[in-house]
C-alpha positions as CSV (number, residue, x, y, z in Angstrom):
1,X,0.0,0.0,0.0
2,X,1.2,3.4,-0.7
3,X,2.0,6.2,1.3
4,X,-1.2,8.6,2.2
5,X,1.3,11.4,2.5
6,X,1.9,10.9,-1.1
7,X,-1.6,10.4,-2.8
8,X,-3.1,13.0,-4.7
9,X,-6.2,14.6,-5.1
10,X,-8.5,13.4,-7.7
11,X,-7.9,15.8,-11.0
12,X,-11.9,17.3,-10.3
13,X,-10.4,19.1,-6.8
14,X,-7.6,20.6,-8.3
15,X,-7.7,24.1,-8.9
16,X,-6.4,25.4,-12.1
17,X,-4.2,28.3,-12.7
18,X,-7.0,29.8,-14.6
19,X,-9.1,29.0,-11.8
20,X,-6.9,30.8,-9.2
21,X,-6.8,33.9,-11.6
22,X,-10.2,34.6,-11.8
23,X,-10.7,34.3,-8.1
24,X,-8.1,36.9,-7.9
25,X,-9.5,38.8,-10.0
26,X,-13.5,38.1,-9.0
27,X,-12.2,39.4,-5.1
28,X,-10.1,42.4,-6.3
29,X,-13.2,43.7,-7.9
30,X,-15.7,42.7,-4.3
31,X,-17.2,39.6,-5.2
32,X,-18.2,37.7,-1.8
33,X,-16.5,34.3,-1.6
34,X,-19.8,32.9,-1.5
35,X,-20.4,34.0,-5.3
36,X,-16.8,33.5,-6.1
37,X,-17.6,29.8,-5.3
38,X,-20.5,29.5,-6.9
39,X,-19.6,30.8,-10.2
40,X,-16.6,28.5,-10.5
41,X,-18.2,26.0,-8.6
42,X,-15.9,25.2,-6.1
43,X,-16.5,24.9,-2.3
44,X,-16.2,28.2,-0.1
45,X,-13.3,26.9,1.6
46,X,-11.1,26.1,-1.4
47,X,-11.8,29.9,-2.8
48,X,-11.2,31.2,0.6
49,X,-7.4,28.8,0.8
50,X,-6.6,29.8,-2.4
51,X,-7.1,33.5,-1.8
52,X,-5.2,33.2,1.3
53,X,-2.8,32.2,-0.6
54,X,-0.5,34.8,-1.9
55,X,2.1,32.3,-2.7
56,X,-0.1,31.5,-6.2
57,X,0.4,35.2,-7.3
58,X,4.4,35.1,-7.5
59,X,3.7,32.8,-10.6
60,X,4.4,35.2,-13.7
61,X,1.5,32.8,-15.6
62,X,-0.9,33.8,-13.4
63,X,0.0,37.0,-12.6
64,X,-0.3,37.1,-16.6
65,X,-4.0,36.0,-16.9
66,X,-4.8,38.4,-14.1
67,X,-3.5,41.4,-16.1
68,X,-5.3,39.9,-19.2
69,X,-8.2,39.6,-17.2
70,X,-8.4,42.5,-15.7
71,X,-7.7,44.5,-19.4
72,X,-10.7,42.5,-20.8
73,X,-12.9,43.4,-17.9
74,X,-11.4,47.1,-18.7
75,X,-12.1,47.1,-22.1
76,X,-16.0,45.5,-21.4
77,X,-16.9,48.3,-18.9
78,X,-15.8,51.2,-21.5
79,X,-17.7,49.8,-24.3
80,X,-20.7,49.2,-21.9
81,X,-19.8,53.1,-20.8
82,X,-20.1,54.4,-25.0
83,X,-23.2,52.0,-25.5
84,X,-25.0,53.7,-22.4
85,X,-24.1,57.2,-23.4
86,X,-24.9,56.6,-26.6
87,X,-29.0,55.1,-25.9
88,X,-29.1,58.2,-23.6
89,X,-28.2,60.9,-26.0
90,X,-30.7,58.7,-28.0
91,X,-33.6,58.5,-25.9
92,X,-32.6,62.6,-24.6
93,X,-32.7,63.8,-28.3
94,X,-35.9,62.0,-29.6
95,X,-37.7,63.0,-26.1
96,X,-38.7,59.4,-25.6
97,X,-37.4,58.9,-22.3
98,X,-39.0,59.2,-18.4
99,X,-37.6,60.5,-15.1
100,X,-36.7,57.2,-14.0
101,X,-35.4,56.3,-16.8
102,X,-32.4,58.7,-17.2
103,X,-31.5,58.7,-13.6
104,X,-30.8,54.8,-14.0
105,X,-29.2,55.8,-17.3
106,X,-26.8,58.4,-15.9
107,X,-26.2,56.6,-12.8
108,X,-25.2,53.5,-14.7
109,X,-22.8,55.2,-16.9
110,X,-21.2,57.1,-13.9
111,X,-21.0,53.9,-12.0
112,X,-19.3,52.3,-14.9
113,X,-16.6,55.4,-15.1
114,X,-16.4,54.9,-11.4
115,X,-14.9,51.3,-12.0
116,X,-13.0,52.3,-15.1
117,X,-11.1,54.5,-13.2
118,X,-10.4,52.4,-10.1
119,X,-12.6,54.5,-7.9
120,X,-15.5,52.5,-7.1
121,X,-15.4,51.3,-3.6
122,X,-16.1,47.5,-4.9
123,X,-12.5,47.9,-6.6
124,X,-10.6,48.0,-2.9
125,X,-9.5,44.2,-1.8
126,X,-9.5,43.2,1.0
127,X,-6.1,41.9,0.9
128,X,-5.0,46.6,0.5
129,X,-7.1,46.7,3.9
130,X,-5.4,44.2,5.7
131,X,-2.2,45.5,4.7
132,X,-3.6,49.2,5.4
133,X,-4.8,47.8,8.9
134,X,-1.2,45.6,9.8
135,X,0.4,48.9,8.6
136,X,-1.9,51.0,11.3
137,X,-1.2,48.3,13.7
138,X,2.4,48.8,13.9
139,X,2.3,52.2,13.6
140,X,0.2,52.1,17.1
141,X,3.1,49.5,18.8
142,X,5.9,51.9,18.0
143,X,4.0,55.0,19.1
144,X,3.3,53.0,22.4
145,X,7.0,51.5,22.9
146,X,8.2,55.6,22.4
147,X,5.8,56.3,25.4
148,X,6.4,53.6,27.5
């Protein structure tokens, strides 16, 4: 009998570098876990390990399909942007829009700048706030050692 140590997961559990990608990419832009896991289908856990992680995103593959990723999404959100702009010049010039309408209109295409320029709230990770907090955090232990 073989080792346990040494047996491998069937092929179904591993994750793929394409796989660990998009979860990157999924929670830079504020997708919960929970629909991180369900989109890819993969269990909560193994999206929360693998985002854990950071050891995947030192490979230069997937560091790759991340910035390809991310251009795509880039690229998806300004053509979104001109097509919205676009049906509300439309719907403005031939007077065949409501109230309601345009506000959604103009709110979607200024959310959609929002993200294009990285100022969206959903584009902070959580990985910049723990870094931002362990930064805080030590700034508070030196500031106590100075005063004790």
């Amino acid at each position: 009998m073989g080792d346990k140590n040494n047996i491998k997961p069937p092929a179904y559990h591993r994750v793929t570098k394409e796989e660990i990608a998009l979860m990157n990419v999924m929670d830079d832009r504020g997708s919960p876990v929970s629909i991180i896991a369900e989109e890819l289908d993969r269990n909560y856990t193994t999206v929360t390990r693998v985002l854990k992680n950071t050891k995947y995103l030192s490979d230069p593959k997937i560091q790759k399909m991340i910035a390809t990723m991310q251009q795509d999404e880039a690229e998806d959100l300004a053509l979104i942007g001109i097509k919205g702009r676009q049906r509300m010049h439309k719907l403005l010039d031939d007077e065949a829009t409501n109230p309601i309408e345009t506000t959604a209109m103009v709110d979607r295409v200024f959310q959609q700048r929002r993200l294009l320029e990285d100022k969206s709230t959903a584009n902070i990770s959580i990985r910049v706030l723990d870094g931002d907090a362990e930064e805080l955090q030590a700034r508070i232990d030196r500031l106590e050692k100075g005063k004790g």
